[in-house]
C-alpha positions in Angstrom: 107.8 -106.4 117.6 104.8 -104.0 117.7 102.0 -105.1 115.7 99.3 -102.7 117.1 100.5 -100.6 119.4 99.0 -100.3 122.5 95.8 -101.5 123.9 94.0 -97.6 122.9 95.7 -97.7 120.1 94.1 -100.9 118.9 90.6 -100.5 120.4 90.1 -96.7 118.8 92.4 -96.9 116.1 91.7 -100.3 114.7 88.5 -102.0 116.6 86.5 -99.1 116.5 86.6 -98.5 112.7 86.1 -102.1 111.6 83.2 -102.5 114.1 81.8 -99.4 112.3 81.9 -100.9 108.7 81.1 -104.2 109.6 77.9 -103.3 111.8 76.4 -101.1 108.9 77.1 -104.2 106.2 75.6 -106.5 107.9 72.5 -104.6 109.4 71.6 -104.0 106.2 72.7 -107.7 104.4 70.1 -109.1 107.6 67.4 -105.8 106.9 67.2 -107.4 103.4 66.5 -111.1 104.8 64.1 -109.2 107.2 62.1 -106.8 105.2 61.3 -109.0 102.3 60.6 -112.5 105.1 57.7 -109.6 106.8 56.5 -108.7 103.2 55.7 -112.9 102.6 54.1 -113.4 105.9 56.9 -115.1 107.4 57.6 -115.1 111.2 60.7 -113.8 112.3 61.8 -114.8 115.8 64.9 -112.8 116.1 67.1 -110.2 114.5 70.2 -110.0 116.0 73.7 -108.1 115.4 75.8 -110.1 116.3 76.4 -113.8 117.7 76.4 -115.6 121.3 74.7 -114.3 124.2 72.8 -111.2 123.5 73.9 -108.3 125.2 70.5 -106.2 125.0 67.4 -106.5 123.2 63.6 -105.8 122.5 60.4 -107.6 121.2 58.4 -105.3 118.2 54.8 -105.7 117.8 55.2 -108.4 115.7 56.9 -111.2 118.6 60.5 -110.8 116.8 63.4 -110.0 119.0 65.9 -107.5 118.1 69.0 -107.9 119.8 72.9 -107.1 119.8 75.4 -109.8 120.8 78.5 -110.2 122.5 80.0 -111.1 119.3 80.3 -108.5 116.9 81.2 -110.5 114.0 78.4 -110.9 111.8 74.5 -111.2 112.3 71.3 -113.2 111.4 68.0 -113.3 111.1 66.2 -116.5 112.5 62.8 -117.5 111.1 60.0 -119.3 112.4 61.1 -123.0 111.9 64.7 -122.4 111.9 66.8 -124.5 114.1 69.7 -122.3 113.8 71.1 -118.7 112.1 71.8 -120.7 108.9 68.4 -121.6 108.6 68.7 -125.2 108.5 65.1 -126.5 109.2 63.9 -128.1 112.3 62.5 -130.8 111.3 60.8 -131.8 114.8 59.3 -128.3 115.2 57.6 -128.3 112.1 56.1 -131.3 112.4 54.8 -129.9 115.9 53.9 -127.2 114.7 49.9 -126.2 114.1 47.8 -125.5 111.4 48.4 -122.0 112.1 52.2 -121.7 113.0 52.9 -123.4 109.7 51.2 -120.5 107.1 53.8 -118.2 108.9 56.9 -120.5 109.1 59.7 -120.2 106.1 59.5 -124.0 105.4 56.2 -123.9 104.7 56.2 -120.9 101.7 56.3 -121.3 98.0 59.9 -121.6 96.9 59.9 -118.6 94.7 59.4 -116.5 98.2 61.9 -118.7 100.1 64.2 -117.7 97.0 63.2 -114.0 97.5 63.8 -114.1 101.0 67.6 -115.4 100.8 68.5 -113.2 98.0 67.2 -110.3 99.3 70.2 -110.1 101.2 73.2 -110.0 98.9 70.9 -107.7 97.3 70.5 -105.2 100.1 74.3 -105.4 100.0 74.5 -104.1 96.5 72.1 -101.4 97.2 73.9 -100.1 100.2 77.0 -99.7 98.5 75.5 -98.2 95.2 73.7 -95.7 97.8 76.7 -95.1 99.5 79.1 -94.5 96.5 76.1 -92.1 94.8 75.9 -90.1 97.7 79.9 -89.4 97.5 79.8 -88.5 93.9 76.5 -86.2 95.0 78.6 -84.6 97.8 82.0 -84.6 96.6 81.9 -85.1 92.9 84.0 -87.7 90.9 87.8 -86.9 90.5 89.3 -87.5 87.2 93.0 -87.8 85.8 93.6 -86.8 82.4 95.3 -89.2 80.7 98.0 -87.7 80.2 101.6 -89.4 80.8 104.2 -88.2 83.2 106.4 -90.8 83.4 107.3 -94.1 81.5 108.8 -96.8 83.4 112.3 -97.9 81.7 112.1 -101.3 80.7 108.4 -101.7 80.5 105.9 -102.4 77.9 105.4 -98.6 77.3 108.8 -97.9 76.6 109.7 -100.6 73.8 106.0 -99.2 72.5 107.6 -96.1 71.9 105.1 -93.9 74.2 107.1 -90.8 75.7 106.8 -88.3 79.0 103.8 -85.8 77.4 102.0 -88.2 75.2 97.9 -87.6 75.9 96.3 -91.5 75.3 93.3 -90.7 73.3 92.0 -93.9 72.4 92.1 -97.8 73.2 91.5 -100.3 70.4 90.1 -97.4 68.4 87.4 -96.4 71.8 87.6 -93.2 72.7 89.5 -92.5 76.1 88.4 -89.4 78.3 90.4 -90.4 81.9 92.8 -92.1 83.4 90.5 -94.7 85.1 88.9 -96.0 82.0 92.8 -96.8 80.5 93.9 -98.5 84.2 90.4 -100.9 83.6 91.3 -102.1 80.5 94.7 -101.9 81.1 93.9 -104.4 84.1 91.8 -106.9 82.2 93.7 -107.1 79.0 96.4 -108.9 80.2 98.9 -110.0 77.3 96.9 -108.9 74.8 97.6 -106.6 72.5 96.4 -102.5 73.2 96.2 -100.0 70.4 96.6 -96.7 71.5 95.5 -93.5 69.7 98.3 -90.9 71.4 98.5 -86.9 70.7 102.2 -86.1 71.1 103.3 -82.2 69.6 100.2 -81.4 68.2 100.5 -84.4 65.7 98.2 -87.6 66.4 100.2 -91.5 66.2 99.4 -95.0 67.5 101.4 -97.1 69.6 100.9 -101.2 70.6 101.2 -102.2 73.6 100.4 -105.1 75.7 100.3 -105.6 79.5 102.4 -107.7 81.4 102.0 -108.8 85.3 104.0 -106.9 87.6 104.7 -107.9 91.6 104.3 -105.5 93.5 103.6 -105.1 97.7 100.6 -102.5 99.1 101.1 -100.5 102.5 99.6 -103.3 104.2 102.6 -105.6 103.3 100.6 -107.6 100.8 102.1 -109.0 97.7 99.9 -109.1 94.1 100.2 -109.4 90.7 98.6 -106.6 88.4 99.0 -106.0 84.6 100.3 -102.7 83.7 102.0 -101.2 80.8 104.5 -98.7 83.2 103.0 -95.8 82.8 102.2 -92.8 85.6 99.9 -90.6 85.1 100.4 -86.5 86.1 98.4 -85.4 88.7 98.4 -81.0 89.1 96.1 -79.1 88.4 96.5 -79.4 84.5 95.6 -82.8 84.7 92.9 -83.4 87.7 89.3 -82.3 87.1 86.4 -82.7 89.4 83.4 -84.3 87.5 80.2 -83.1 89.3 77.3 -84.9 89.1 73.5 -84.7 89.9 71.0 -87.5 91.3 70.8 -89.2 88.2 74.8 -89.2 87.4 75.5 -90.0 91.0 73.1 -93.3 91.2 75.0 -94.2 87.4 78.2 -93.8 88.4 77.4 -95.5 92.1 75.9 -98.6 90.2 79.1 -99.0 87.8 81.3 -98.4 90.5 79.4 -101.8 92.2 79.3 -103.0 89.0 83.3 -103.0 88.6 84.0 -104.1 92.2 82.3 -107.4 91.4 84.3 -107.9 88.1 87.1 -107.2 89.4 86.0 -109.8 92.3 84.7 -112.7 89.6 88.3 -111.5 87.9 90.4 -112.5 90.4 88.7 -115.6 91.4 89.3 -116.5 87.9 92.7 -115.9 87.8 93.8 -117.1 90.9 92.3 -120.7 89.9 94.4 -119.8 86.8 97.6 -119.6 89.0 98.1 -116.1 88.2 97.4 -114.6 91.6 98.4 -115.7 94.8 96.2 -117.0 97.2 97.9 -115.7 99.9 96.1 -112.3 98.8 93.1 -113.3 100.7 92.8 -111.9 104.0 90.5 -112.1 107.2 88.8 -110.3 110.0 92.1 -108.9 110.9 93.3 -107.5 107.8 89.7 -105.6 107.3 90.5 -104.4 110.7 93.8 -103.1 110.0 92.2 -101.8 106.8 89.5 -100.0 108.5 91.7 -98.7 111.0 93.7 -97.0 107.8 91.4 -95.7 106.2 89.8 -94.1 109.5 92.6 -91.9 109.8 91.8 -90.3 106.2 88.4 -89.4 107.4 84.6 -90.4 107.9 83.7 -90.8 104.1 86.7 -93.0 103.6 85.8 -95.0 106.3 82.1 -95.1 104.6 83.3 -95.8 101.1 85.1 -98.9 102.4 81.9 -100.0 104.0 80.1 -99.3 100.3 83.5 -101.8 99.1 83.0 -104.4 101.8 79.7 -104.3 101.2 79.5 -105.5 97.7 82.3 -108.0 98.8 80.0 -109.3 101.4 77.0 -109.5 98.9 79.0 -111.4 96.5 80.6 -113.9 98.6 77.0 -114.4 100.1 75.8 -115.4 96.9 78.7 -118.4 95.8 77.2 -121.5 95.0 78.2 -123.1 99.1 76.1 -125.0 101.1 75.0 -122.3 104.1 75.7 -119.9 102.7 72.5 -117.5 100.8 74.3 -119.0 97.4 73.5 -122.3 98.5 70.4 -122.2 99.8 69.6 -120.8 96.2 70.9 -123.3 94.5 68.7 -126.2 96.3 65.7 -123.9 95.7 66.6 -124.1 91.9 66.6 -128.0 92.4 63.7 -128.1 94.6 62.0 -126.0 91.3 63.2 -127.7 89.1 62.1 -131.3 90.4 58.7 -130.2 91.8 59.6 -131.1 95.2 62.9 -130.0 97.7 66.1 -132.2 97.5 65.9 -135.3 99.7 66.5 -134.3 104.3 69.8 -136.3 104.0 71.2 -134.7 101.0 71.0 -131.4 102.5 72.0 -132.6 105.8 75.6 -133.4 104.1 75.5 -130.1 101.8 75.1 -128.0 104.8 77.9 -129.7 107.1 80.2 -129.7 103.5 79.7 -125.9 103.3 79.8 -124.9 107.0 83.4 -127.2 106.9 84.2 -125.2 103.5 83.7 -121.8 105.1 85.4 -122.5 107.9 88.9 -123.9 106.7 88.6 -120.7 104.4 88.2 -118.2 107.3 91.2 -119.9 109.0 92.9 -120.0 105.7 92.3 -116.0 105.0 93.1 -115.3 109.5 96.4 -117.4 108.6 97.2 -115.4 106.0 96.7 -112.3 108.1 98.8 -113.4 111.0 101.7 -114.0 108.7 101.8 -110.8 106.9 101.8 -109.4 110.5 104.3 -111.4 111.9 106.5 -110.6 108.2 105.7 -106.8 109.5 
C-alpha cells in the first residue's frame, strides 16, 4: 500500500509544506512570549525554532541565543530562571542567583507581567492569523454565494419543509440573509432546532421551517464527521458568485470574524464531542496537518498561507486550555497566585506540571494514533 509515495514525493510534497506553516505559527506564538518578556525587563536566554540540539545559532546584543533545532516541531522561548522550555522554575538557580540576576529573572516579576508574558503568545497567534486572512480579503477580495438553491437533497429536512430547486433564502428566524455562508453558520450551530426561513420563489415571498439534523459524512482525507445540515446545495455560476472587495478597514473586520468563527467553531466542537455527538476520532496529529499542508500546497501559496492563518488560531487556542504546561495553565496558577496574595505552594505545582505534561502527551499519541489509522484505512 502507498501511503506517500516516494521519498521526493513526501519530503517536497508533504514535509516541505507543513514545515512551512508550522515554522511561521510558531515563530510568531514564541515572538509574542519574546517581545512582550524584553518590554518587562526580563532576560531571555534562548529563542529557539525548534527542539534538541541546535543546528545553528546567534547571541543579539542583549545575551539571548537565537537558534534553529534539529527538531522542527515546535519552539520556545527560555527565560532567565527557567529550568526548562515549559518554564518550570529552577528553584536552585534562583536561589543562587544575585541581587542583580533576580530584577531580570521571570520568577521574580509582578504576576500581572508573568500573566502578560504567557498570554502574549496565544495572542500573537490570533493576530497572525487575523493579519493573514485581511491581507487575502485585501488582495483577493471575499467570495460570496448567493443563496440561492440548486438542489434539495430527497429525503432531507429541506424537502419535507417544502423548499424547491430556485427558491432564493432571504431570511433566518426573521434576520436578514445576504450569502450563503451566513445560512451554512447557522445552519451549523442550530442543530435540531427549529429554522424559519423567509424564501422568494416566482416573484412571490413564503416561509418554510426547517430544522437541521446531523449527517455522516467522510472529507478527502478519509475522515469521518458529523455536521448538521438541512440538504441543501447552493448554485455556484456566475449568477450566483460575487466577489466582495474590501479596503483596510473591511479586510481587518472580516480577518478578525473570520478568527472569531474558527474559535467557535473550535469551543463548538469541544462541546459537542464531550456531548457524544462527534467522534473523537476526528482529532488528528502532526501527520494529518502534514498531509493537509501537503494538499493544500498543491492549490497554491495563499492556500498554503491561509492554512497557517487556520492553524494558527488553533494553536493559540489550544495554548490557552486550562492544562498544566501549557500557556492556559500557567495562567490559571497566576489567577491563584493573585488571588491568594502569594503563588500556589512548590509541590502543588510540581504535580500540576507532571499531570499536564502526562495529559498532553497521551493526547498527542491519541490524535498520531488516530492519524496512522486513517492511513492505514487508506
Amino acid at each position: 500500500m502507498e501511503i506517500f509515495g516516494s521519498a521526493y514525493d513526501l519530503l517536497i510534497g508533504y514535509m516541505a509544506p507543513f514545515l512551512f506553516v508550522l515554522t511561521i505559527v510558531v515563530f510568531f506564538h514564541e515572538l509574542g512570549h519574546f517581545a512582550v518578556a524584553r518590554w518587562c525587563n526580563v532576560k531571555v536566554d534562548a529563542f529557539s525554532v525548534g527542539f534538541g540540539r541546535e543546528l545553528f545559532g546567534w547571541y543579539d546584543k542583549h545575551g539571548t541565543r537565537w537558534k534553529v533545532s534539529l527538531i522542527p516541531l515546535g519552539g520556545y522561548v527560555k527565560f532567565a530562571g527557567d529550568e526548562n522550555a515549559a518554564s518550570v522554575p529552577d528553584r536552585e538557580y534562583i536561589a543562587s542567583m544575585s541581587e542583580e540576576e533576580r530584577r531580570t529573572a521571570f520568577i521574580a516579576k509582578p504576576v500581572w507581567q508573568r500573566a502578560a508574558i504567557v498570554a502574549a503568545g496565544p495572542i500573537a497567534n490570533f493576530i497572525l492569523a487575523v493579519i493573514i486572512f485581511a491581507g487575502i480579503f485585501m488582495a483577493y477580495g471575499k467570495p460570496q454565494l448567493l443563496p440561492v438553491v440548486s438542489t434539495v437533497i430527497e429525503g432531507s429536512a429541506a424537502e419535507t419543509a417544502g423548499i424547491q430547486t430556485g427558491d432564493r433564502i432571504l431570511s433566518i428566524n426573521d434576520k436578514p440573509l445576504s450569502y450563503f455562508e451566513d445560512l451554512k453558520w447557522t445552519v451549523r450551530h442550530n442543530p435540531d432546532q427549529p429554522l424559519v426561513l423567509g424564501i422568494e420563489r416566482d416573484g412571490a415571498e413564503l416561509t418554510a421551517t426547517v430544522v437541521p439534523v446531523y449527517v455522516t459524512d467522510v472529507n478527502q482525507f478519509g475522515v469521518e464527521y458529523r455536521e448538521p445540515r438541512i440538504g441543501v446545495a447552493i448554485a455556484s455560476d456566475e449568477n450566483t458568485r460575487i466577489l466582495k472587495q474590501l479596503g483596510v478597514g473591511g479586510a481587518l473586520w472580516e480577518g478578525v470574524l473570520r478568527t472569531y468563527k474558527i474559535i467557535y467553531d473550535t469551543i463548538n466542537f469541544i462541546g459537542e464531542m464531550f456531548a457524544g455527538e462527534q467522534s473523537p476520532q476526528q482529532l488528528g496529529g502532526p501527520i494529518q496537518i502534514a498531509q493537509v499542508s501537503g494538499t493544500v500546497a498543491q492549490f497554491g501559496l495563499i492556500e498554503l498561507i491561509s492554512l497557517a492563518g487556520f492553524l494558527s488560531v488553533s494553536i493559540g487556542f489550544i495554548n490557552l486550555l486550562p492544562i498544566p504546561i501549557l500557556d492556559g495553565g500557567h495562567l490559571v496558577f497566576y489567577a491563584a497566585e493573585a488571588i491568594r496574595g502569594k503563588p500556589l505552594n512548590e509541590k502543588v505545582q510540581e504535580v500540576g506540571f507532571r499531570i499536564g505534561l502526562g495529559l498532553v502527551l497521551m493526547l498527542m499519541v491519541f490524535a498520531t494514533w488516530n492519524d496512522i489509522w486513517r492511513l492505514m484505512s487508506l
